[in-house]
Backbone as a ProteinNet text record, in pm:
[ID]
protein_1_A
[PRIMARY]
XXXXXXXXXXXXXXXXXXXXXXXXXXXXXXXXXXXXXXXXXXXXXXXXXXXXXXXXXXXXXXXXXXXXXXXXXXXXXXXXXXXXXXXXXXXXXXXXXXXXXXXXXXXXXXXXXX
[TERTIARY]
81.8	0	86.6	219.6	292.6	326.7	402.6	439.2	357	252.1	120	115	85.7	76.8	227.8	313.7	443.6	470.7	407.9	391.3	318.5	163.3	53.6	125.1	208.1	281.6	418.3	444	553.6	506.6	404.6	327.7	263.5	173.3	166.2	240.4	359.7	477	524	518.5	559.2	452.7	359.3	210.5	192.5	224.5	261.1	397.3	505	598.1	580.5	488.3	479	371.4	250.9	191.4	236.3	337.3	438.1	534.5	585.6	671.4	544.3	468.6	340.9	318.7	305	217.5	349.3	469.4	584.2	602.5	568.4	633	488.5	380.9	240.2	233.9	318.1	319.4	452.6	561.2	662.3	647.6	578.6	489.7	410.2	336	189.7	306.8	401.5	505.6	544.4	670.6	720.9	621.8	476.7	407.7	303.9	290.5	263	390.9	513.7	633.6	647.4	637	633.1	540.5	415.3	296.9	336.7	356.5	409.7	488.8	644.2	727.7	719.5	642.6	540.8	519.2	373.8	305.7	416.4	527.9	642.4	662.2	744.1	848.9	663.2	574.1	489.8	486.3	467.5	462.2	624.6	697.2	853.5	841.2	764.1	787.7	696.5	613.2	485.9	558.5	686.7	770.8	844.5	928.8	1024.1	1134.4	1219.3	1352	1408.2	1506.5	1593.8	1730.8	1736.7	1863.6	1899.4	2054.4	2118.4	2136.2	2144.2	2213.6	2292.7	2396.8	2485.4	2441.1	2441.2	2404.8	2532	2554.9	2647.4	2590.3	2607.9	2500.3	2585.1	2502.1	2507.4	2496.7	2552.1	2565.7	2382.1	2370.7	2194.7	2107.8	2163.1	2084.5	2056.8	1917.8	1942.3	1908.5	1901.4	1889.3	1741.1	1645.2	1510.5	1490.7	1522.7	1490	1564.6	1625.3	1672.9	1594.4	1555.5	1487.2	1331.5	1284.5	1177.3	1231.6	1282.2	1284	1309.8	1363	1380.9	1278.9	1205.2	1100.3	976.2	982.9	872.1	770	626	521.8	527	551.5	456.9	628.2	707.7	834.4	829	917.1	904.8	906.3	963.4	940	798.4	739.2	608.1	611.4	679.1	688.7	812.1	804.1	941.5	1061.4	985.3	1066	1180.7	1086.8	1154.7	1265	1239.9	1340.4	1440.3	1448.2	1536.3	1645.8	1558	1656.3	1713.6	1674.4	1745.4	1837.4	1845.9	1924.7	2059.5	1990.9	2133.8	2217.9	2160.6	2160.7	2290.9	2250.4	2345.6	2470.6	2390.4	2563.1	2633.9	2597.3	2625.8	2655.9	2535.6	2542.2	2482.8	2466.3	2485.6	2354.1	2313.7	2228.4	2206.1	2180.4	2134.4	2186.3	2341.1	2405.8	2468.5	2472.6	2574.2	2632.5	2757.6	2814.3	2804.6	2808.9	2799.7	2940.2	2957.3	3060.8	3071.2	3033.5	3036.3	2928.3	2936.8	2872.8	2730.1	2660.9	2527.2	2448.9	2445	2385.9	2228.1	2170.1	2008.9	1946.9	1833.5	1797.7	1648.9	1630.2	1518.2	1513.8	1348.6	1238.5	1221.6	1182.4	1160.4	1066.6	904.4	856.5	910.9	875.1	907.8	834.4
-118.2	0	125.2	105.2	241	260.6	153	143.6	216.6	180	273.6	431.3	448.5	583.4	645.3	562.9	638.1	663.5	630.2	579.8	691.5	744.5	827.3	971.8	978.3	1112.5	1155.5	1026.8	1086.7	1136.1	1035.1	1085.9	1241.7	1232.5	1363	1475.7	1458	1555.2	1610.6	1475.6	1502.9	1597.7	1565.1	1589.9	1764.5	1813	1941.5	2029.9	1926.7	1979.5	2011.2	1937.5	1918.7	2052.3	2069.8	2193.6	2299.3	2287.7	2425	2488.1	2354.5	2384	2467.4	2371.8	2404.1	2602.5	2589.6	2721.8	2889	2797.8	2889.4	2919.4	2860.6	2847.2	2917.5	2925.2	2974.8	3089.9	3139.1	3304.1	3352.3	3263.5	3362.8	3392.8	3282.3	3298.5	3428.3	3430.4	3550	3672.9	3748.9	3833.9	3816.9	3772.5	3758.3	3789.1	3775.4	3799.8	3944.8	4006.6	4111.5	4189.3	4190.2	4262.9	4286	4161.1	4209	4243.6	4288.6	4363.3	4533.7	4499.9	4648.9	4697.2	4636.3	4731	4713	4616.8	4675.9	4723.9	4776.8	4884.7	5022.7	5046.1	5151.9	5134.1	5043.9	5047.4	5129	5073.2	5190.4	5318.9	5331.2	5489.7	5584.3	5501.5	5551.3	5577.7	5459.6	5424.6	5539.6	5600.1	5723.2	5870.7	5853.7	5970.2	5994.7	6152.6	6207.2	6187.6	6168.6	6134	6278	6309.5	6405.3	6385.7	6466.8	6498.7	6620.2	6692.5	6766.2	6789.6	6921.9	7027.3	7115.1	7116.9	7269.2	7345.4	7452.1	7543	7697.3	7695.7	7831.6	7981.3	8063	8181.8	8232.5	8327.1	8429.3	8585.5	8655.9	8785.2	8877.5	8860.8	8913.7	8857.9	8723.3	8616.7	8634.5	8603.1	8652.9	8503.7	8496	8379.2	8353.7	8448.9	8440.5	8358.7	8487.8	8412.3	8266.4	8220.2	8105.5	7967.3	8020.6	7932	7951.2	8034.1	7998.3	7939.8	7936.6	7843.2	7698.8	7666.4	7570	7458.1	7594.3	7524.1	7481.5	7365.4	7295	7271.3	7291.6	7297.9	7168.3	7068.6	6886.2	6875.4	6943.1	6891.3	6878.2	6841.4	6854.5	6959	7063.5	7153.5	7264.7	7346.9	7341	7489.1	7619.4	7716.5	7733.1	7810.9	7883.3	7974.5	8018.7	8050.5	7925.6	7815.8	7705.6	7644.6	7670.2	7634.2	7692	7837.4	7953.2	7904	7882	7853.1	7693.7	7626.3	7442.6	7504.4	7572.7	7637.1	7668.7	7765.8	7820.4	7703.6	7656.1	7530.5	7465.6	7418.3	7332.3	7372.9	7515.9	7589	7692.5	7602.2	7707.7	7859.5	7924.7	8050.4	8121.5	8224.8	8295.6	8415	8447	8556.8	8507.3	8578.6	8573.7	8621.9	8665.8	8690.8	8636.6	8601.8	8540	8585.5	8553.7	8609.4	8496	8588.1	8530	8507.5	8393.8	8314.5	8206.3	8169.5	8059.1	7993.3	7870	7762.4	7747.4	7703	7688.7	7560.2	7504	7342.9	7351.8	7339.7	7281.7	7177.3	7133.7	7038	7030.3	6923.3	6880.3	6731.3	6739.4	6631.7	6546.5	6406.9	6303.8	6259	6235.1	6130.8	5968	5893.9	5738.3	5693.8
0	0	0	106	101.6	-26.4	-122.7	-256	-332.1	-315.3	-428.3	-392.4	-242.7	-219.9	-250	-277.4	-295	-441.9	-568.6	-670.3	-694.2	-677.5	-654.2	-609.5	-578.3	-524.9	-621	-650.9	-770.4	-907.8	-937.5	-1039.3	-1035.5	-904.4	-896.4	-877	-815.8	-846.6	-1012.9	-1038	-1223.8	-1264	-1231.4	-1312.3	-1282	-1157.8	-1120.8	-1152.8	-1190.3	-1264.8	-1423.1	-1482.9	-1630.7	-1645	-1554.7	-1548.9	-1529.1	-1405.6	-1399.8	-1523.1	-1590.6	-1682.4	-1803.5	-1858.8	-1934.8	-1934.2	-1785.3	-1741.4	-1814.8	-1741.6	-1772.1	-1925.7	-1990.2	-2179.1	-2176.1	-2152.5	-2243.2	-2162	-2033.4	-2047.5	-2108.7	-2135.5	-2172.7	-2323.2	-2415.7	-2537.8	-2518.2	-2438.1	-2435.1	-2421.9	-2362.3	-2320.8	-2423.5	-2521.8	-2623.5	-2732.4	-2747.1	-2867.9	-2836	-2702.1	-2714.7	-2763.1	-2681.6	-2684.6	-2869	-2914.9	-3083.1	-3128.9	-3085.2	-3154.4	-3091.5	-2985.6	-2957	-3043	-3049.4	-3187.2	-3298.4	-3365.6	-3518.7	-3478.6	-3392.1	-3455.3	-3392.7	-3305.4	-3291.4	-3433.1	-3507.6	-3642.7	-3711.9	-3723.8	-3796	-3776.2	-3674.9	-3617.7	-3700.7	-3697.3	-3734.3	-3880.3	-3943.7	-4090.6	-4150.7	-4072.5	-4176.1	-4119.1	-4042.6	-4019.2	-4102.6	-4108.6	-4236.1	-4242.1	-4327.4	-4295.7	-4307.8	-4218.2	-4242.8	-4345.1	-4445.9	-4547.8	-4549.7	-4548.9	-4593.2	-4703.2	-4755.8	-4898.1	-4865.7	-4962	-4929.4	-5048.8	-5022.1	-5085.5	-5094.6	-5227.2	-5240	-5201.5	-5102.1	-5065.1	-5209.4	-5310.4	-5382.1	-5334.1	-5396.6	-5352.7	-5301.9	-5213.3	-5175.5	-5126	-5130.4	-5060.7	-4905.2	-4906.5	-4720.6	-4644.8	-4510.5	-4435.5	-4479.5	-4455.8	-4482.9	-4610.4	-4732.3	-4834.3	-4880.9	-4871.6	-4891.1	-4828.5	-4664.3	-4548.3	-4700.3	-4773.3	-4779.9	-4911.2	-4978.6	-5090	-5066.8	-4937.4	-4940.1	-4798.1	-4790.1	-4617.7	-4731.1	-4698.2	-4713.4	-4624.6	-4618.9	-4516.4	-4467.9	-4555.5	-4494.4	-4398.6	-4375.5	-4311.3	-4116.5	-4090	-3910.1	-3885.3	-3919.9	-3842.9	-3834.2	-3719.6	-3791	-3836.4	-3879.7	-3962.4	-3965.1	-4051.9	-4115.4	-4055.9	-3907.4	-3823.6	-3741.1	-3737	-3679.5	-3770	-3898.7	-3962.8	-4016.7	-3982.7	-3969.5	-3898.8	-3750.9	-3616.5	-3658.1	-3725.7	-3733.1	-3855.9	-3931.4	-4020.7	-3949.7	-3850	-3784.7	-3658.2	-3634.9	-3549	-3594.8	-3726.1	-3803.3	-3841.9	-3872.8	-3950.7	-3874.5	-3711.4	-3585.9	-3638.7	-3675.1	-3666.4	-3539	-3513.4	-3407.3	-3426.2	-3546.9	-3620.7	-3753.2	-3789.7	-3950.9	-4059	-3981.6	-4101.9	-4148.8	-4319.5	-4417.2	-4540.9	-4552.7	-4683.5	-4810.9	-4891.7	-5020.3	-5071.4	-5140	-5128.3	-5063.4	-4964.7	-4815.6	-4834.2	-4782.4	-4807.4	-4672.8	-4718.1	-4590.2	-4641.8	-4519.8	-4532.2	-4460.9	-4561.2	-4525.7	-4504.1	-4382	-4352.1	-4478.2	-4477.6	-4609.4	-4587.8	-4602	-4538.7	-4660.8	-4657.5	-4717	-4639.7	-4702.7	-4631.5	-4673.6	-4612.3	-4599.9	-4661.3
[MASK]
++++++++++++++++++++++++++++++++++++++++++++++++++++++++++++++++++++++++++++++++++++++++++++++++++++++++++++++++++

């Protein structure tokens, strides 16, 4: 009889190990398959964003910071007016004001959607 009840307890040990193990793999599955629905839909959110690219541009004799920022500010871009992209202008080409000579080179930021 002890034999059986000793028999009846190992089994059931297994039988609670095989559930434990069971239980462990079908949440680290459920964790692992939200965790990748989460960054699809991040890599989406990224993928309908703009890419940033550089231009240099030769200033010509008259050219001002303004007019140049508007030939080359595009509305659908990150930044959200033309003042903001004045200042990412000067940002880049660590200027200090708005003044530039003609002759010298000035690098513009310019949007790509994805």
């Amino acid at each position: 009889m002890k034999n059986i009840k000793l028999k009846n307890m190992k089994h059931s040990n297994k039988f609670k190990l095989h559930i434990l193990i069971l239980s462990v793999i079908m949440i680290s599955s459920l964790v692992l398959g939200c965790n990748f629905i989460s960054s699809s839909s991040t890599m989406n959110k990224h993928s309908n964003s703009n890419r940033k690219y550089y231009t240099s541009i030769m200033i010509k004799n008259g050219d001002t910071l303004w007019a140049i920022a508007n030939n080359y500010y595009d509305y659908n871009n990150e930044v959200t007016n033309i003042n903001e992209y004045i200042k990412e202008i000067k940002l880049v080409n660590g200027l200090s004001d708005e003044h530039i000579n003609s002759g010298e080179y000035l690098t513009l930021p310019y949007y790509i959607k994805n």
